[in-house]
N, C-alpha and C positions, 0 to 999 in steps of 0.2 A: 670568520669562517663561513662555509658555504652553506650552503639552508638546498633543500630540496626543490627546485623549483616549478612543480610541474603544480605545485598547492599554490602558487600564483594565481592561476588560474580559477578554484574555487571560490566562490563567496560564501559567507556564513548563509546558511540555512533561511531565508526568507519567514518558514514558520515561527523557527527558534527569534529571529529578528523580531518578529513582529509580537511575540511572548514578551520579550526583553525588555520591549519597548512601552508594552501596556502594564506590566510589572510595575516597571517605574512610574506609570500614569497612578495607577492605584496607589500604590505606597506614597503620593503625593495628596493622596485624597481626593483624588477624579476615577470619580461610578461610571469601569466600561463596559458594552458588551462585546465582550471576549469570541468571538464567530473566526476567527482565526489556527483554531487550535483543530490538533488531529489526532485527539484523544480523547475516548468515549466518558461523558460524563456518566458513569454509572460506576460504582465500587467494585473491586473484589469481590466472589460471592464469599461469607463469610466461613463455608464448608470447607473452600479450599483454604483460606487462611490458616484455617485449623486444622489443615492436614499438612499443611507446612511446619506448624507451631511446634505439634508433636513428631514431627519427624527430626526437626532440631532436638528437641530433648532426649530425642533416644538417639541423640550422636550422629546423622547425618552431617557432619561438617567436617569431611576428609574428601579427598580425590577420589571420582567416581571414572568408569571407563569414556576416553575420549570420544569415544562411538555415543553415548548416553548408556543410562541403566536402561537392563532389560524390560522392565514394567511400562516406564515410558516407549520405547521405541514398540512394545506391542499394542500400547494404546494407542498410537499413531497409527500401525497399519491395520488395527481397529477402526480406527475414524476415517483415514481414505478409503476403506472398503465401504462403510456405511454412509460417507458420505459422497461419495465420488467415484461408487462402483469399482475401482481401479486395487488390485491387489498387489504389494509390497510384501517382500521379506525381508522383518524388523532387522534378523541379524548382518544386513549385507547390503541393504538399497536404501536404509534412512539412517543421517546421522540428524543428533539433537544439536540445535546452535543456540550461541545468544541473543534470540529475537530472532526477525525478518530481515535485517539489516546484514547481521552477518551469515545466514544463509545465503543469502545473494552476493554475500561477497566472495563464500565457498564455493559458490557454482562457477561462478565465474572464471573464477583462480583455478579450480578443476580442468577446467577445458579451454581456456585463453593460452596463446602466447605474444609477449609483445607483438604489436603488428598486425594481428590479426583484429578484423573490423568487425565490430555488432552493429543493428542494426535496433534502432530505439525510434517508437513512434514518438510524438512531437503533438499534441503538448503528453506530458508525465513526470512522473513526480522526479526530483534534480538527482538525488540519491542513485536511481538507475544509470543515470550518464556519469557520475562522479565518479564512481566506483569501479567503472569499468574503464576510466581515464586515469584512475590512480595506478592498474594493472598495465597500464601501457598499451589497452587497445585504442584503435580510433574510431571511433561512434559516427555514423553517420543516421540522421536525427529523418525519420519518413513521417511527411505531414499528416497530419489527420484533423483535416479543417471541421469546423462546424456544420460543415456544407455537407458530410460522407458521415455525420455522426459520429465526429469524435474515433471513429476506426479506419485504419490506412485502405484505402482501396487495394488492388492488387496490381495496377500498372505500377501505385506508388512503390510495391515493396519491391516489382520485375525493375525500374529504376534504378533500385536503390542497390539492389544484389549486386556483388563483383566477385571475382573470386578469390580475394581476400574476406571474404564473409563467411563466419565461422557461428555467428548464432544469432537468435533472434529475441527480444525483450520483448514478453507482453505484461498488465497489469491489471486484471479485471476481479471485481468489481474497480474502475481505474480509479486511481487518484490523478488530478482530480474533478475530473467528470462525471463519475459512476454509472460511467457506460459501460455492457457488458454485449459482448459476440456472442451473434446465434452460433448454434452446434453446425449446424453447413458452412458459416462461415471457416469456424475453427478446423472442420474436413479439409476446406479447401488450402487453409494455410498448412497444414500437416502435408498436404500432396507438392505444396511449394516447398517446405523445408525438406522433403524426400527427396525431391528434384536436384533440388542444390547441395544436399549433404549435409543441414546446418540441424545445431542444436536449437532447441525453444526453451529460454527459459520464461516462465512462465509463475510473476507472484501474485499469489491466492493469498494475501494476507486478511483480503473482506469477505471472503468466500463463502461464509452464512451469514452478511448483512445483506440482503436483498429483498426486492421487494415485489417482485411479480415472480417470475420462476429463474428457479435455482440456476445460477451459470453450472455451467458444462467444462468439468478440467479437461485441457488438453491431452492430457493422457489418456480420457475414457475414450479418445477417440480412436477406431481401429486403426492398428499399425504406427502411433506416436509415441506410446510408453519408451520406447525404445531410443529416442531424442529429445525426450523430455525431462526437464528439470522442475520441482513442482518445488515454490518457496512458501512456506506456510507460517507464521505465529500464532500461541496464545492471546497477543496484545491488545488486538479491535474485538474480538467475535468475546474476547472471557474478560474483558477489560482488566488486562495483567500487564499493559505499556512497562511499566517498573519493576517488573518480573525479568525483562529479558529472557525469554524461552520461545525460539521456535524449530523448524526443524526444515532439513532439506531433503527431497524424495528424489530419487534416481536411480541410472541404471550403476550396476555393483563398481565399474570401472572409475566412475565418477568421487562414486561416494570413499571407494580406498583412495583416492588423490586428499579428499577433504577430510577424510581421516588423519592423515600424514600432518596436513598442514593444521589441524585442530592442535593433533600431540605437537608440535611446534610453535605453538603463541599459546589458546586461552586453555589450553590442556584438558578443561573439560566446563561443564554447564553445575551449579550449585547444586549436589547430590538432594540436597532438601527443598529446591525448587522444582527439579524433575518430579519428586513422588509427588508433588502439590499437583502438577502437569498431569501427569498419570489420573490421577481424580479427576481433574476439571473434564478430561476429555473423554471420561466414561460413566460419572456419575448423571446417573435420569435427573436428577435434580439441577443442576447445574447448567443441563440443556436448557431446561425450561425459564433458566434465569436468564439464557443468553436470547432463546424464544421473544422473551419480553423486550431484552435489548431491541430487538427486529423491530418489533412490531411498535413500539417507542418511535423507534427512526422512521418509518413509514408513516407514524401520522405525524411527523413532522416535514416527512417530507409533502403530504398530501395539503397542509397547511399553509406551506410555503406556496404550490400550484393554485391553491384556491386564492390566496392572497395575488396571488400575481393576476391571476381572473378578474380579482375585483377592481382591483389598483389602474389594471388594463393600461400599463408605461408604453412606450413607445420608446422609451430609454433603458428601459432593464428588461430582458429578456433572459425566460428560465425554460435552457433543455430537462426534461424531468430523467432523473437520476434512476436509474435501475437499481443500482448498489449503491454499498459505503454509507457516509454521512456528509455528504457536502452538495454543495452545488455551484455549478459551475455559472454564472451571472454573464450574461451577456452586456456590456455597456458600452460594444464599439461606436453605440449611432451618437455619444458623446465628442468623439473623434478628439480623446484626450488620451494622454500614457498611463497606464494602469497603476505603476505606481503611484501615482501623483493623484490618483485616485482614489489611492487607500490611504494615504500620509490625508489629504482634503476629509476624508468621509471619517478618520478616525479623529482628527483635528475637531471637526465643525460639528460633527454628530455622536462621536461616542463610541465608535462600531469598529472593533480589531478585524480586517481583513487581510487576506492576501491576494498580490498582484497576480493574475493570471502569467506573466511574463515568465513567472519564475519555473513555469512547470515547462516554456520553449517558447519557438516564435507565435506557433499557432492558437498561445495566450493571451498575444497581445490583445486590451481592450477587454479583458475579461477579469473578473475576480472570483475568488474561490470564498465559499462562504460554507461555514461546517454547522453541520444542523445537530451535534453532538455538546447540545445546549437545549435547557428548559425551554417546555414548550412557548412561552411569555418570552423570552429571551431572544427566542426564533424568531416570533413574530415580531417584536419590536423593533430590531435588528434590523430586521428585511423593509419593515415601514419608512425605517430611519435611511435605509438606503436607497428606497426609490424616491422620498422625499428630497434626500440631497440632490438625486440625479435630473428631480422636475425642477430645481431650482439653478440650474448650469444655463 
């Protein structure tokens, strides 16, 4: 019988690959460092645990509205207002998803039709081009070499426009670079997508891990709310990865499309994981736990920049990261294939990386390296990598 063939196409997951792989390393009794993962080492806070725990007992475990509960969806436009300036009506412009993953697949699905082209900067994370290749659009991928900082210039995006282009993918803080767009730049990309007609989706899944000043959503910018699709999770900023809960922001058109198609597959989000949601993203304490998360990641990342000062490679080279938890390694003066870089350096050294290749072409020579690991972990890690790379 016939099999769907457009999954041909995908490969498994690069992160998930290279989990798989060190799994197995460990369970053999080989000590790795794990630098590969994109998932915050820090707990659950245990406040919301326990407002999950009790909400199970008092019977949250029935179908809640496909939309999400109201308590959640106010806290949402609770926290894009305080965090993001930008004003949302809970009842009509946000629905609750499973995660980040399938928000962005609701956006999409909302405003795609077969045929019609997005336009996805290059390098970024695979899940943004897969996703919108499983809908049957066709992606065409705008560079964003290391040479423009990681961000598409504007000849690259006046290029890449046709008029089959019906929206545009950003991902800041990006995975995985952790570069983030000034507020002019993002003006000026809102006066391009006016020009052209096109939607921005636009995921904020890092959007309070930062480390110099706050990015800027596209929506707060004047006259974009209105094109904009804002994708959000609990998963990185409340370390809830295993929660599955995040939420999609837009205008009302949008969000009754993904309403429709929620009540047609996942029918709704875990009644007793929303109230947990509800907490996480209004209790003062809770901020303050993700506060630490930050500032955690920033002296790792300031760790990594000093190390690399000291190390002073001429073979590993670190753009420093505004957002997220990772870093993006430069090792093209290697002039070796990236994968064969992280199979060598996990082999010879110890050290779970991923191939920069996997996020596009403008990866090539590059590796991704997650600082969402002890501070000793980081540093060793990164020791162990410029040492293999002095050794080539």
């Amino acid at each position: 019988m016939n099999l769907n063939e457009q999954f041909e196409q995908f490969r498994q997951s690069p992160t998930v690959a290279m989990g798989d792989r060190i799994s197995a390393l460990k369970a053999s009794g080989k000590k790795i460092i794990g630098l590969q993962q994109g998932d915050p080492d820090f707990k659950t806070s245990q406040a919301v645990i326990d407002v999950a725990c009790k909400a199970l007992q008092e019977g949250l475990t029935h179908y809640g509205p496909s939309r999400g509960r109201p308590d959640l969806l106010s806290a949402i436009a609770s926290k894009l207002t305080r965090d993001e300036g930008v004003s949302y009506d809970p009842a009509s412009e946000i629905i609750v998803t499973h995660g980040g993953i399938h928000a962005y697949f609701s956006a999409m699905q909302s405003i795609l039709n077969p045929g019609d082209e997005v336009l996805i900067p290059d390098p970024t994370w695979a899940t943004h081009v897969n996703l919108a290749m499983m809908l049957r659009a066709e992606v065409t991928r705008v560079p964003a070499p290391v040479e423009d900082g990681f961000i598409p210039s504007f000849d690259s995006w006046a290029r890449a426009v046709s008029p089959k282009t019906r929206a545009i993918v950003l991902n800041y803080p990006s995975n995985p670079t952790g570069i983030v767009p000034s507020r002019e730049y993002l003006q000026k990309l809102q006066d391009f997508a006016k020009e052209h007609d096109l939607w921005v989706i636009t995921d904020e899944v890092y959007d309070s891990l930062y480390f110099e000043e706050k990015p800027t959503s596209l929506a707060a910018i004047e006259g974009a709310k209105e094109r904009t699709l804002i994708i959000q999770s609990l998963s990185k900023t409340y370390a809830m990865t295993g929660w599955r809960v995040g939420f999609l922001a837009a205008p009302k058109s949008v969000i009754e499309n993904a309403v429709k198609a929620g009540q047609n597959s996942i029918t709704c989000v875990a009644p007793f994981i929303q109230k947990a949601a509800a907490f996480a993203l209004t209790d003062p304490g809770v901020q303050q736990e993700t506060a630490k998360m930050r500032e955690a990641y920033a002296r790792r990342r300031a760790l990594v920049m000093k190390l690399s000062a000291e190390l002073e490679s001429e073979r590993v080279r670190v753009t420093p990261p505004q957002g997220a938890f990772y870093c993006f390694l430069d090792l093209r003066a290697l002039k070796m294939n990236d994968v064969e870089m992280c199979e060598r350096i996990l082999e010879e050294k110890s050290v779970g990386l991923v191939p920069g290749s996997a996020f596009g072409e403008q990866g090539e020579g590059f590796i991704r390296m997650s600082i969402a690991a002890s501070d000793e972990e980081v540093e060793m890690g990164f020791r162990k990598i410029v040492e293999w790379a002095e050794e080539q």
